[in-house]
C-alpha positions as a Markdown table, in Angstrom:
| # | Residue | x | y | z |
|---|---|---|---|---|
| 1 | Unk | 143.9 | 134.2 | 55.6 |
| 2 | Unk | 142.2 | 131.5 | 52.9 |
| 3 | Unk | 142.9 | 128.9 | 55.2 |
| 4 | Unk | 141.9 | 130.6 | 58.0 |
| 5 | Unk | 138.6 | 130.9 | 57.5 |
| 6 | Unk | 139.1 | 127.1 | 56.2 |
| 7 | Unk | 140.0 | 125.9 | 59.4 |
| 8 | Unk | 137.3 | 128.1 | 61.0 |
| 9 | Unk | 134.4 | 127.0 | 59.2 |
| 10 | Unk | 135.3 | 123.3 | 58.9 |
| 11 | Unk | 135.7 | 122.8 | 62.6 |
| 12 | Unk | 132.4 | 124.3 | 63.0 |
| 13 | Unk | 131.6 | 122.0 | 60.2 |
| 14 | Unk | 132.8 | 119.2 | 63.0 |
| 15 | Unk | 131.1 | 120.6 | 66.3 |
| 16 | Unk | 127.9 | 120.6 | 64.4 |
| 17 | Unk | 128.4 | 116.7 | 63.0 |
| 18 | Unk | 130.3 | 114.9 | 65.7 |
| 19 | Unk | 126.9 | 113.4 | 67.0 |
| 20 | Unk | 125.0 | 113.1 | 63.7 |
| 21 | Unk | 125.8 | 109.2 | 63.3 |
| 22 | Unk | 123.3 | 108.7 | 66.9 |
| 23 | Unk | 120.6 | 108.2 | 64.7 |
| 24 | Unk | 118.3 | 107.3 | 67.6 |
| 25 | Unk | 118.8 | 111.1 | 69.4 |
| 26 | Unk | 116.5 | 114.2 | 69.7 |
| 27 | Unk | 118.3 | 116.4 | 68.7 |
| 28 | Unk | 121.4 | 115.3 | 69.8 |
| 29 | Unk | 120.5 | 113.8 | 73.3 |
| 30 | Unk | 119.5 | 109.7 | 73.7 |
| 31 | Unk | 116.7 | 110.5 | 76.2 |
| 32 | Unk | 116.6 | 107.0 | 77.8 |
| 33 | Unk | 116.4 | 105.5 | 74.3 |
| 34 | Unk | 119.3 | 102.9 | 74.5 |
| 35 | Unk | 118.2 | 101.5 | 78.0 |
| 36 | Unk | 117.7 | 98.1 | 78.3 |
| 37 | Unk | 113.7 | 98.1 | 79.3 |
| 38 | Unk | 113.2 | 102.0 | 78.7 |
| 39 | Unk | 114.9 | 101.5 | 75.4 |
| 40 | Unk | 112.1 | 98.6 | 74.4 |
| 41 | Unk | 109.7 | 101.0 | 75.0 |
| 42 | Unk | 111.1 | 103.6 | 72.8 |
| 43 | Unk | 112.1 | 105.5 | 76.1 |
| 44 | Unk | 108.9 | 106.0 | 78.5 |
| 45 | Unk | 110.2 | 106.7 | 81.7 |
| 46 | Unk | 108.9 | 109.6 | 83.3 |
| 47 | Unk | 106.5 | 108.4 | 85.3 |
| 48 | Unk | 106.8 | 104.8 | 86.0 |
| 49 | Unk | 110.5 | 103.5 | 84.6 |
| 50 | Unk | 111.1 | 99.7 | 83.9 |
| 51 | Unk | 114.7 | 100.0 | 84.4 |
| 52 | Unk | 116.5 | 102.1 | 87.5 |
| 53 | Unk | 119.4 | 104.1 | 85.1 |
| 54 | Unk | 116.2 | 105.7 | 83.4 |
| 55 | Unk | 115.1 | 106.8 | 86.5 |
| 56 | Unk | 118.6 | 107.9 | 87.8 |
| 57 | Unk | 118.8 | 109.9 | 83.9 |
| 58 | Unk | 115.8 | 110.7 | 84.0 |
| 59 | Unk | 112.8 | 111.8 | 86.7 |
| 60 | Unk | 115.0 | 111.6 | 90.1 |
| 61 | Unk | 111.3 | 111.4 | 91.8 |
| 62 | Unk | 111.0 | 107.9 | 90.2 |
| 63 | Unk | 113.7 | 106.3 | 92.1 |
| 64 | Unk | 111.7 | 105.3 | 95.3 |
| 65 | Unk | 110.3 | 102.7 | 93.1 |
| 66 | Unk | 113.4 | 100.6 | 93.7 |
| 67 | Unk | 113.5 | 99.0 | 96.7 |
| 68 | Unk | 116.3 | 97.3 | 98.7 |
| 69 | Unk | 119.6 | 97.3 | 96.7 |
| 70 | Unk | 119.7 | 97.4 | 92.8 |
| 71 | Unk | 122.4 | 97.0 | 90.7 |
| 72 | Unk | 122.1 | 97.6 | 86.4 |
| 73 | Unk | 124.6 | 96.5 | 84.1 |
| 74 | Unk | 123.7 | 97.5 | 80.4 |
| 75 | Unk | 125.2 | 98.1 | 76.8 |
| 76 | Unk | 123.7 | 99.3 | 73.4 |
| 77 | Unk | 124.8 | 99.3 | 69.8 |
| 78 | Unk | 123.8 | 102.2 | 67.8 |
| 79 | Unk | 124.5 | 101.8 | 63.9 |
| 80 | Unk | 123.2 | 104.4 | 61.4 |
| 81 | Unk | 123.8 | 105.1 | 58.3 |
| 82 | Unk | 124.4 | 108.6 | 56.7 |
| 83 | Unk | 124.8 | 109.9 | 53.6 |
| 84 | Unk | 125.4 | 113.2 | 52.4 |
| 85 | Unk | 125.6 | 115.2 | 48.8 |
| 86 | Unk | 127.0 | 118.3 | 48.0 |
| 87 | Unk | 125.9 | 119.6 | 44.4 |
| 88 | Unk | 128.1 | 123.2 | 44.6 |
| 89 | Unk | 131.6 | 124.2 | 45.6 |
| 90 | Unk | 132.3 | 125.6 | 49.2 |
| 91 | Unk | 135.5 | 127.6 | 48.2 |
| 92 | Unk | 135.7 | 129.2 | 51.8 |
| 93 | Unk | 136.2 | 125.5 | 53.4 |
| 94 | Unk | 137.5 | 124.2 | 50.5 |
| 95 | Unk | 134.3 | 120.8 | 49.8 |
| 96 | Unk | 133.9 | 120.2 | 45.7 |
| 97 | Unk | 130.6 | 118.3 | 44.8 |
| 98 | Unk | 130.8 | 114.7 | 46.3 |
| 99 | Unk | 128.2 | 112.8 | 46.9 |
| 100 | Unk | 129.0 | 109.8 | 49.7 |
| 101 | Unk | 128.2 | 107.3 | 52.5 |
| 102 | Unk | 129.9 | 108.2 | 55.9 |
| 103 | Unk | 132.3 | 105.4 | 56.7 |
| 104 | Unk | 132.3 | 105.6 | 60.7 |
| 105 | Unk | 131.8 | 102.9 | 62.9 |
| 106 | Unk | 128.5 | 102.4 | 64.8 |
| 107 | Unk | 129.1 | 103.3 | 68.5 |
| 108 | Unk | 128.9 | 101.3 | 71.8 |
| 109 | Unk | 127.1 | 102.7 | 74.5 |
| 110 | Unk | 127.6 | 102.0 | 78.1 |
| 111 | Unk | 125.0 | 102.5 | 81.0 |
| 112 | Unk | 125.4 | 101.4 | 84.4 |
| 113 | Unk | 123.6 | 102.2 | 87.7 |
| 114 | Unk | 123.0 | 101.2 | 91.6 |
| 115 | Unk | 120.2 | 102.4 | 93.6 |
| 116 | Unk | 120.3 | 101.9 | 97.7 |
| 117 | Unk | 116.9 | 102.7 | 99.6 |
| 118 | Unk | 117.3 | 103.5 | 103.2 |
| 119 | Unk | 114.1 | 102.6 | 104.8 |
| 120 | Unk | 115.5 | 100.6 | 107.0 |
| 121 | Unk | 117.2 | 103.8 | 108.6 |
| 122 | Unk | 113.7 | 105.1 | 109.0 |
| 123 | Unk | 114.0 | 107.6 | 105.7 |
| 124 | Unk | 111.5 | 106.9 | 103.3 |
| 125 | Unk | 114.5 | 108.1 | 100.7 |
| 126 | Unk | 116.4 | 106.1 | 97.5 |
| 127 | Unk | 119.7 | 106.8 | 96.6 |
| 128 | Unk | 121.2 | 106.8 | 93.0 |
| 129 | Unk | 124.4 | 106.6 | 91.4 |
| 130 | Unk | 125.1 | 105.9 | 87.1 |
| 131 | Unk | 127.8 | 106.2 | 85.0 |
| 132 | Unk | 125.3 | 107.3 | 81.7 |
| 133 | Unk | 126.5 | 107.4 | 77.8 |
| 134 | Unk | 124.5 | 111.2 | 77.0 |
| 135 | Unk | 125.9 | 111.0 | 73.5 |
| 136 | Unk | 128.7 | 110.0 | 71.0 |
| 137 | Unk | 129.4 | 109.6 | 67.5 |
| 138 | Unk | 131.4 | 109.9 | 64.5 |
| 139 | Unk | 130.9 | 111.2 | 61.0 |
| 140 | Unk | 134.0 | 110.4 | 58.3 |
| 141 | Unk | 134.5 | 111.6 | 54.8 |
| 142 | Unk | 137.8 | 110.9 | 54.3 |
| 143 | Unk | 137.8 | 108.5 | 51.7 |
| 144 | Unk | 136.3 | 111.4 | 49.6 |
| 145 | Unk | 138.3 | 114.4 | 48.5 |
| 146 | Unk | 136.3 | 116.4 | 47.6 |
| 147 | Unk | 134.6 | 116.1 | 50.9 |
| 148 | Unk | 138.3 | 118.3 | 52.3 |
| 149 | Unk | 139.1 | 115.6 | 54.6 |
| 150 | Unk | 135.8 | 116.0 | 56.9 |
| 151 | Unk | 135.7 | 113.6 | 59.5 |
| 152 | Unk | 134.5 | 114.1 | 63.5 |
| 153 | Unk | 134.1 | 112.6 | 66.9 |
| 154 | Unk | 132.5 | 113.2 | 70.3 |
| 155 | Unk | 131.8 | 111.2 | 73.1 |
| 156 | Unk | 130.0 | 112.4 | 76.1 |
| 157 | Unk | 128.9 | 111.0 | 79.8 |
| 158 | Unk | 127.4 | 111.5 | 82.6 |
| 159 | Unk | 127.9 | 110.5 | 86.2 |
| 160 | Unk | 124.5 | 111.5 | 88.0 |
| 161 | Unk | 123.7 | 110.8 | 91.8 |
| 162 | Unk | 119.9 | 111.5 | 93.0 |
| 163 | Unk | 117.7 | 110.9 | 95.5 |
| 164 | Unk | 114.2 | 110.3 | 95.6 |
| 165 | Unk | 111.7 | 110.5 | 98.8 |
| 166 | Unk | 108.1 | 109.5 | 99.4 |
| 167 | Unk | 106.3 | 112.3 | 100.9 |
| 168 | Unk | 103.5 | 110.5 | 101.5 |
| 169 | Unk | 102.2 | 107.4 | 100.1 |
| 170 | Unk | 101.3 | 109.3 | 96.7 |
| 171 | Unk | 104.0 | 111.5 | 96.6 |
| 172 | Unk | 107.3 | 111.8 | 96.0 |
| 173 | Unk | 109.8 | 114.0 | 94.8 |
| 174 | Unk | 113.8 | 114.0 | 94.1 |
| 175 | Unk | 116.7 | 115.9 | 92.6 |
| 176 | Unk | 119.6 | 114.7 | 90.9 |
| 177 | Unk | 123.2 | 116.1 | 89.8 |
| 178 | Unk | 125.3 | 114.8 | 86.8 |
| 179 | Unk | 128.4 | 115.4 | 86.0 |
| 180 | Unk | 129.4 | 115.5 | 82.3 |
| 181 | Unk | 132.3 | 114.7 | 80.5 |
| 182 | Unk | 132.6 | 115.1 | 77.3 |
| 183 | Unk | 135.9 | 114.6 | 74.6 |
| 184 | Unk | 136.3 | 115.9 | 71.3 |
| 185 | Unk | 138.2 | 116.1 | 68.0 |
| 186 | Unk | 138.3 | 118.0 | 65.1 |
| 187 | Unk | 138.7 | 117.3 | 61.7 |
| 188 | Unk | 142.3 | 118.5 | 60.8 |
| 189 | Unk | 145.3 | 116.9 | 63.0 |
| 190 | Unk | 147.5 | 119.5 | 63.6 |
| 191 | Unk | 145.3 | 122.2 | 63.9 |
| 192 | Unk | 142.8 | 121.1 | 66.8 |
| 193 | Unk | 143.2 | 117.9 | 68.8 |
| 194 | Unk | 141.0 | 115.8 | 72.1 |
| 195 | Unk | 140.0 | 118.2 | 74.2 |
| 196 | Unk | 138.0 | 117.7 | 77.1 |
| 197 | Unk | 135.6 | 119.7 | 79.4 |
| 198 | Unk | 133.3 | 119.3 | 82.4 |
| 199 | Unk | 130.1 | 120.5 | 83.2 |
| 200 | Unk | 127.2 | 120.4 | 85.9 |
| 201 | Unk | 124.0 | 119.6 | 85.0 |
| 202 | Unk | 120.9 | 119.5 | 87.6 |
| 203 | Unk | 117.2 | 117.6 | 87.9 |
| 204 | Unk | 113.8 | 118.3 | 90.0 |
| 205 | Unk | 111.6 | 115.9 | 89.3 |
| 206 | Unk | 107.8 | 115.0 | 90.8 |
| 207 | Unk | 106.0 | 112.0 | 90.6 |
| 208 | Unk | 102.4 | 111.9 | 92.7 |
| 209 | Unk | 99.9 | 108.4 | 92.1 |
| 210 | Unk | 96.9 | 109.9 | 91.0 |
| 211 | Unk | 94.8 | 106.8 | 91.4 |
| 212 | Unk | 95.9 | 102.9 | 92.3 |
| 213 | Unk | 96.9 | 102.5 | 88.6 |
| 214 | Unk | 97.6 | 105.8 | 87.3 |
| 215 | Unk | 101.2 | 107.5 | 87.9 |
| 216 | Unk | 101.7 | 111.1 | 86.4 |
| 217 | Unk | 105.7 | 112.2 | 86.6 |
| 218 | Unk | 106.9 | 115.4 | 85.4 |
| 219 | Unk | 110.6 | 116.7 | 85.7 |
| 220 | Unk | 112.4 | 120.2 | 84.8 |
| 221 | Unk | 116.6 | 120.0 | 84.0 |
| 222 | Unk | 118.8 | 122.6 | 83.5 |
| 223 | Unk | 120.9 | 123.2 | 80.4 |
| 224 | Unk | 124.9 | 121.3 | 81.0 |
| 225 | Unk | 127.3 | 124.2 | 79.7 |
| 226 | Unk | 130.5 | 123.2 | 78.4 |
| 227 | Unk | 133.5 | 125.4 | 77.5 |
| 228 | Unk | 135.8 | 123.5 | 75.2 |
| 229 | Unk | 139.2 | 125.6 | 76.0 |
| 230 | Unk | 141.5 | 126.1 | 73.0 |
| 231 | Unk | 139.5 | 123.8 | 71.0 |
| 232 | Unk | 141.3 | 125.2 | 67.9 |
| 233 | Unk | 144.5 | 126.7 | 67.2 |
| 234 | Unk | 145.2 | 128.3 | 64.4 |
| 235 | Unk | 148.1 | 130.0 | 63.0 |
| 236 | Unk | 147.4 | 132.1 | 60.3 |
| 237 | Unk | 150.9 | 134.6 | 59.2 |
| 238 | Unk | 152.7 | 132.3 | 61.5 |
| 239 | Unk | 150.7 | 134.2 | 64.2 |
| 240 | Unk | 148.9 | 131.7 | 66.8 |
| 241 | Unk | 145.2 | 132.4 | 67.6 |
| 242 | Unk | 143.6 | 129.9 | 70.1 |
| 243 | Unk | 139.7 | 129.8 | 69.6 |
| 244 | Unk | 137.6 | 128.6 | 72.4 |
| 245 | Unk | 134.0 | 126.7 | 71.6 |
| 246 | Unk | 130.7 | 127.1 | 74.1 |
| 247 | Unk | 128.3 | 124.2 | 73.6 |
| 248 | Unk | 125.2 | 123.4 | 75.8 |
| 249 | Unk | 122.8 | 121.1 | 76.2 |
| 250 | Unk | 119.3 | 122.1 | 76.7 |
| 251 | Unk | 117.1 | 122.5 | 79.0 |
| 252 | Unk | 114.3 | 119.8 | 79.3 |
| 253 | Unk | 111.1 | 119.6 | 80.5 |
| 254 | Unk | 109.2 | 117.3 | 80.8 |
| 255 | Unk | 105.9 | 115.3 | 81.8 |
| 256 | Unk | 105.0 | 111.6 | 81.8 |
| 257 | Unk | 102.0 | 109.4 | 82.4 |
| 258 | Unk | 101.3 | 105.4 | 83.3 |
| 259 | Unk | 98.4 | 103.4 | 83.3 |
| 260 | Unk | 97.8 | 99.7 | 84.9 |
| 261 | Unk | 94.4 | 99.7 | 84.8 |
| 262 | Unk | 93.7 | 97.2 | 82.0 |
| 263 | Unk | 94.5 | 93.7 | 81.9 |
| 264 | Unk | 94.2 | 93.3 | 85.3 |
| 265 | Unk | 97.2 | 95.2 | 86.2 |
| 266 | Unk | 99.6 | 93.4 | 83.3 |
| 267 | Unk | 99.3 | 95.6 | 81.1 |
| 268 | Unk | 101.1 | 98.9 | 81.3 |
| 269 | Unk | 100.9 | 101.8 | 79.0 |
| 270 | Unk | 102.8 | 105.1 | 79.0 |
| 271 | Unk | 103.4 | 108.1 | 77.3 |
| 272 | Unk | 106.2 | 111.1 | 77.8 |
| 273 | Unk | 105.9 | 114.7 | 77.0 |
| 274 | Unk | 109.6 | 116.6 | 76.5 |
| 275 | Unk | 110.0 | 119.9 | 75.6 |
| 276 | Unk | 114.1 | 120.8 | 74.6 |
| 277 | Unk | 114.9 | 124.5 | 74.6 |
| 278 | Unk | 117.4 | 124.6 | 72.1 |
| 279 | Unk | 117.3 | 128.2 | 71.3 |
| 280 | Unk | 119.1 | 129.0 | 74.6 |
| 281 | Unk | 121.4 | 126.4 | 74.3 |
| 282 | Unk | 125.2 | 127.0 | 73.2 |
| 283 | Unk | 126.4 | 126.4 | 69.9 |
| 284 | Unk | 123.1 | 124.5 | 69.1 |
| 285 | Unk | 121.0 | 127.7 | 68.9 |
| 286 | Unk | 122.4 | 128.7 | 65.7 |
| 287 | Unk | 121.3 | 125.8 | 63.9 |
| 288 | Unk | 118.4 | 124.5 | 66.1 |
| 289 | Unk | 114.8 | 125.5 | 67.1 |
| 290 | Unk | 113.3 | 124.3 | 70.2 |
| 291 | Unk | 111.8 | 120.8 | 69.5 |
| 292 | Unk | 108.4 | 118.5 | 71.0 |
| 293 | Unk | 109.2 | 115.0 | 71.6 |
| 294 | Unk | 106.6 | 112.5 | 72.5 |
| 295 | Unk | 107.0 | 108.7 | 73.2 |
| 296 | Unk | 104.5 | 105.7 | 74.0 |
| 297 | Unk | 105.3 | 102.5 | 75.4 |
| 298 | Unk | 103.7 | 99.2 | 76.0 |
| 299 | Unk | 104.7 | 96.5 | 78.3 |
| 300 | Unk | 102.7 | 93.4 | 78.7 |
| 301 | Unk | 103.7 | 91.3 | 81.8 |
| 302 | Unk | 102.9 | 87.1 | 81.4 |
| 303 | Unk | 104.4 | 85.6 | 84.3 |
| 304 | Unk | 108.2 | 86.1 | 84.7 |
| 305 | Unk | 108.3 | 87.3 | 81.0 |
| 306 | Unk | 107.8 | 91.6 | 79.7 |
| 307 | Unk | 106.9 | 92.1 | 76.5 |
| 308 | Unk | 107.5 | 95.3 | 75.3 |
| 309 | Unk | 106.8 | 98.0 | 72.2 |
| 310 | Unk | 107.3 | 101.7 | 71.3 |
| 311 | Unk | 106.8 | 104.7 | 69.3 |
| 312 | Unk | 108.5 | 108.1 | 69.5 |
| 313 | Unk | 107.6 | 111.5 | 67.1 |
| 314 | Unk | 110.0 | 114.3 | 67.6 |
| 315 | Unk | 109.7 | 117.7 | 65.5 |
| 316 | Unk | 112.3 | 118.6 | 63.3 |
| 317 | Unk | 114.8 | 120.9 | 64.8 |
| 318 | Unk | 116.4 | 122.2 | 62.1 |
| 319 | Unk | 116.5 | 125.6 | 62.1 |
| 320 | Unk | 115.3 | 127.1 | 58.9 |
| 321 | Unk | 117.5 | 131.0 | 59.3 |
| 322 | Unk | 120.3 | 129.6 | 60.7 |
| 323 | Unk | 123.2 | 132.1 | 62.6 |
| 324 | Unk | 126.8 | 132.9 | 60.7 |
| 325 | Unk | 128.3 | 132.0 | 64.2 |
| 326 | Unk | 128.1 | 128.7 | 66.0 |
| 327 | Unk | 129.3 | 128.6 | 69.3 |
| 328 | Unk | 131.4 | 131.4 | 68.9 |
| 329 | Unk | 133.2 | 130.7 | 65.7 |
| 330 | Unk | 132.0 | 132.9 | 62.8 |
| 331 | Unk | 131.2 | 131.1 | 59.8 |
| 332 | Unk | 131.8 | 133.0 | 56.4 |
| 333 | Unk | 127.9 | 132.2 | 54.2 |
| 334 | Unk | 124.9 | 130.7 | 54.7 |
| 335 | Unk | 126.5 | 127.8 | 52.2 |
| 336 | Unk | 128.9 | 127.1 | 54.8 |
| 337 | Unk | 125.9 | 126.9 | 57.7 |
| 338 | Unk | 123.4 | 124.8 | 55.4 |
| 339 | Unk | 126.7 | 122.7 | 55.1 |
| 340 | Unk | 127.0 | 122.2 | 58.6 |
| 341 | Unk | 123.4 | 122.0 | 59.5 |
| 342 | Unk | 123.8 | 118.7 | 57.1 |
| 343 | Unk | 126.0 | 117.0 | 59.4 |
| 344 | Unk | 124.0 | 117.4 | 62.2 |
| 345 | Unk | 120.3 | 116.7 | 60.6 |
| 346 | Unk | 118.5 | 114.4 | 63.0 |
| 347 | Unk | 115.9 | 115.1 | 61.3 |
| 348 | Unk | 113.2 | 111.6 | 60.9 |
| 349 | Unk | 110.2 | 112.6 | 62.9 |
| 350 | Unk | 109.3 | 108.7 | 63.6 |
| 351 | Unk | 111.1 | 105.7 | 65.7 |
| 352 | Unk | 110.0 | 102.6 | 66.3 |
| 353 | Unk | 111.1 | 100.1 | 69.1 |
| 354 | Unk | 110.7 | 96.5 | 71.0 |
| 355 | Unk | 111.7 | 94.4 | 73.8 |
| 356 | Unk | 111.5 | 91.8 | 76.5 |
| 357 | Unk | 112.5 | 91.3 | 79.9 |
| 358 | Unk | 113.0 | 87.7 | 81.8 |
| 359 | Unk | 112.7 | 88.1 | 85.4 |
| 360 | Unk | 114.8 | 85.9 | 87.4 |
| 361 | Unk | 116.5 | 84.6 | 84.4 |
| 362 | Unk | 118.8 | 83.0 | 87.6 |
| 363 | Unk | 117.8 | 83.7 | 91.1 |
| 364 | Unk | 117.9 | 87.4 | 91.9 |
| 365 | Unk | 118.9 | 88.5 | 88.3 |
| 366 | Unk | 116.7 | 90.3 | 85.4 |
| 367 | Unk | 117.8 | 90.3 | 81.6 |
| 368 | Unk | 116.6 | 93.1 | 79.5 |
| 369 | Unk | 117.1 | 93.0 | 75.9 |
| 370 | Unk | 115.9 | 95.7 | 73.3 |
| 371 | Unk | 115.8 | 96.6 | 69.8 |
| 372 | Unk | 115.2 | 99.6 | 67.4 |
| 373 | Unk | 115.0 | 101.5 | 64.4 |
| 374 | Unk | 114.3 | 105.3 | 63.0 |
| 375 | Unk | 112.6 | 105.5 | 59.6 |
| 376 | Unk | 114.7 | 106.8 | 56.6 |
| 377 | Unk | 114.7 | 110.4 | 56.4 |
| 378 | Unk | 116.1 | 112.8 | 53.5 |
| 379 | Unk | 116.2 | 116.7 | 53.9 |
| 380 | Unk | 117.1 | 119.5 | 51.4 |
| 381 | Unk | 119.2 | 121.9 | 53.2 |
| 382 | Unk | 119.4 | 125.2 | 50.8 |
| 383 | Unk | 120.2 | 124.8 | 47.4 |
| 384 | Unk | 122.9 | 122.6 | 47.4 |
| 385 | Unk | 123.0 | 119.9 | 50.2 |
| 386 | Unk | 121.4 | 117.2 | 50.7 |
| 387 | Unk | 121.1 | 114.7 | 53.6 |
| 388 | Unk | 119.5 | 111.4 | 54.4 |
| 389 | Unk | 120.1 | 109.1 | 57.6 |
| 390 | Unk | 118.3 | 106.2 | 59.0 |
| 391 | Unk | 119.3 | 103.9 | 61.9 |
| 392 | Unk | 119.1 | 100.8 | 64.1 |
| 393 | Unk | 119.8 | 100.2 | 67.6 |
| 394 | Unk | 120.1 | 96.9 | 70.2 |
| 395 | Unk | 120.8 | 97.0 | 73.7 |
| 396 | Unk | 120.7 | 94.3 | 76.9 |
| 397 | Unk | 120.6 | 94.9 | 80.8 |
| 398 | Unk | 121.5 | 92.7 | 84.0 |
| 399 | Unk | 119.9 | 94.0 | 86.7 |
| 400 | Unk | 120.8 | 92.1 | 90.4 |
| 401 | Unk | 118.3 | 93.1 | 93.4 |
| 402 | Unk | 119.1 | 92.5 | 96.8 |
| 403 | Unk | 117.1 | 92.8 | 99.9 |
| 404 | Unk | 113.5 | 94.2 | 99.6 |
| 405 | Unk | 114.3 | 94.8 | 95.8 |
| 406 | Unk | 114.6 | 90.9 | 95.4 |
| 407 | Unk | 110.6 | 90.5 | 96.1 |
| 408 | Unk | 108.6 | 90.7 | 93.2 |
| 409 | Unk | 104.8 | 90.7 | 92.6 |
| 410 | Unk | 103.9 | 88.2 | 90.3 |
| 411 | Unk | 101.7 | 87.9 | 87.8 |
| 412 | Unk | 101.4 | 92.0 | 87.9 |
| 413 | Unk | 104.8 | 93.7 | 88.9 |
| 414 | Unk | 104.5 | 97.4 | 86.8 |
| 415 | Unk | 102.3 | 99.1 | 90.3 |
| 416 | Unk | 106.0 | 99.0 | 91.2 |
| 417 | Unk | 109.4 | 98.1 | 90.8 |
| 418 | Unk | 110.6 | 95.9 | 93.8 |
């Protein structure tokens, strides 16, 4: 029964750390941080995005600001780097005092996207489709052992299609569906393996021009619910016990604003409001409290060249009474939790970000480039871990535009995208 309750506790040990190495994250979601023009401006998108996967991520309503046909090709790099010490024993899951630099790679991220507006059909409507990195990560202990042979990984995407429409010349509205699919594996081979779920997760979104330069966009998405089926197997007495694991992501809501008014329309400033409901989300409630995010971007438009900055504050969401049970698999003392709340503490309040953008780099074809950072954090969990991550982040984006998309407004293009 010893190990038993081993295995128990140190895969929840690995549901709550597989993403903790996306330094970048709220929480554990990207939030249109690692696009290539959002990304720049540390992920402003709500209202008035600068790149069409944030709008297909994000605000659906958004999308009829790309005209004609649009097609987005972009990567990221996300490299953190966490450390962790443990000052006590954890008999039940079997960690000694270690103190130690996770030794996982940093992870690509892949975001693509297309949108298709059908005006020419006499539908005042914009079509989506993306194939979106949501999260993924790795944590790895292994070279330690007192650390019990700790090591994680996730990986999650989406696929969302959305349409937006113009109601009337100042509003429009759209609504979006993503699939998810996410992959995990936990830390001991031969007692839990890859295993792989799917899950719906759906978007309403608004956006309505409140004056010729000012855009407010607000969007409300439901929680994505996956059920990881026999996500550990344990065999305790030579008698086999399958365990399955419930993890959600939250619901978000949120509410943007853009401004063009100043520098005779080059200049465009925005902020985004999010509020993540973590406490009703899977799995995540037990360590989690609902969390405020708010970003501000900057883009500055000379010519055929954006220049572009961002800062983003997030609360802590570390939850400070953590549950004995995380997503279903009973943990044996707060010890254990505080453990596991380690791996997954996200927990720098401040981010920082830049970019630029080249329009027409060749005929038709825009380059996006971004780069990024979150400030070093450290956090006391209990009495007897401690944690401190910090991270870095670089992405590019091709976008090709076709059609009407292919016209753009120079000196001032951020009234619109196309």
């Amino acid at each position: 029964m010893r190990y038993f309750n081993i295995l128990l506790c140190t895969f929840a040990v690995f549901v709550g750390g597989t993403r903790a190495t996306l330094g970048q994250s709220f929480g554990v979601e990207l939030q249109n941080t690692l696009m290539p023009a959002s990304g720049g401006m540390a992920g402003t998108s709500i209202a008035r995005p600068q790149d069409l996967t944030s709008a297909i991520n994000g605000n659906p309503a958004a999308l009829t600001q790309f005209k004609g046909t649009q097609f987005l090709f972009g990567g990221a790099w996300a490299e953190p780097t966490f450390n962790m010490t443990q000052t006590s024993q954890l008999p039940l899951i079997g960690v000694e005092p270690y103190s130690a630099k996770s030794t996982a790679p940093g992870t690509p991220m892949g975001n693509i996207g297309v949108t298709q507006d059908v005006s020419a059909l006499g539908m005042p409507a914009t079509f989506g489709i993306g194939f979106v990195t949501t999260a993924g990560g790795f944590a790895d202990f292994r070279q330690v052992p007192q650390s019990n042979g700790t090591s994680t990984a996730q990986t999650i995407f989406n696929l969302p299609v959305g349409v937006g429409l113009e109601v009337t010349d100042r509003l429009s509205i759209g609504a979006s569906m993503a699939l998810g699919i996410a992959f995990f594996d936990g830390p001991f081979v031969g007692h839990s393996g890859m295993t792989p779920d799917y899950a719906l997760r759906g978007t309403l979104g608004a956006n309505y021009l409140l004056t010729d330069c000012t855009t407010v966009g607000a969007y409300y998405q439901t929680e994505q619910s996956f059920t990881f089926d026999n996500a550990v197997i344990l065999s305790p007495l030579n008698n086999q016990i399958n365990f399955d694991v419930n993890m959600d992501l939250p619901q978000n809501i949120g509410i943007g604003f853009a401004n063009t008014a100043l520098c005779d329309g080059c200049l465009l400033l925005a902020v985004d409001f999010t509020y993540k409901l973590w406490d009703q989300a899977d799995l995540y409630r037990s360590i989690y409290e609902n969390q405020f995010v708010v970003q501000v971007g900057t883009q500055y438009s000379m010519g055929r060249y954006r220049l572009r900055a961002g800062y983003a504050w997030a609360e802590n969401p570390l939850d400070d009474a953590p549950d004995l049970n995380v997503g279903g698999v009973p943990l044996g003392n707060l010890a254990s939790v505080r453990y596991t709340e380690g791996l997954l503490a996200i927990t720098s309040q401040h981010r920082m970000s830049f970019g630029i953008g080249v329009v027409d780099v060749l005929p038709g074809i825009d380059l996006d480039m971004m780069a990024g950072g979150m400030f070093k954090d450290t956090e006391q969990l209990g009495d007897f871990t401690t944690t401190s991550i910090e991270s870095y982040w670089i992405g590019f984006g091709l976008t090709w535009r076709f059609g009407r998309g292919a016209v753009i407004d120079l000196p001032a293009p951020n009234q619109w995208n196309g």
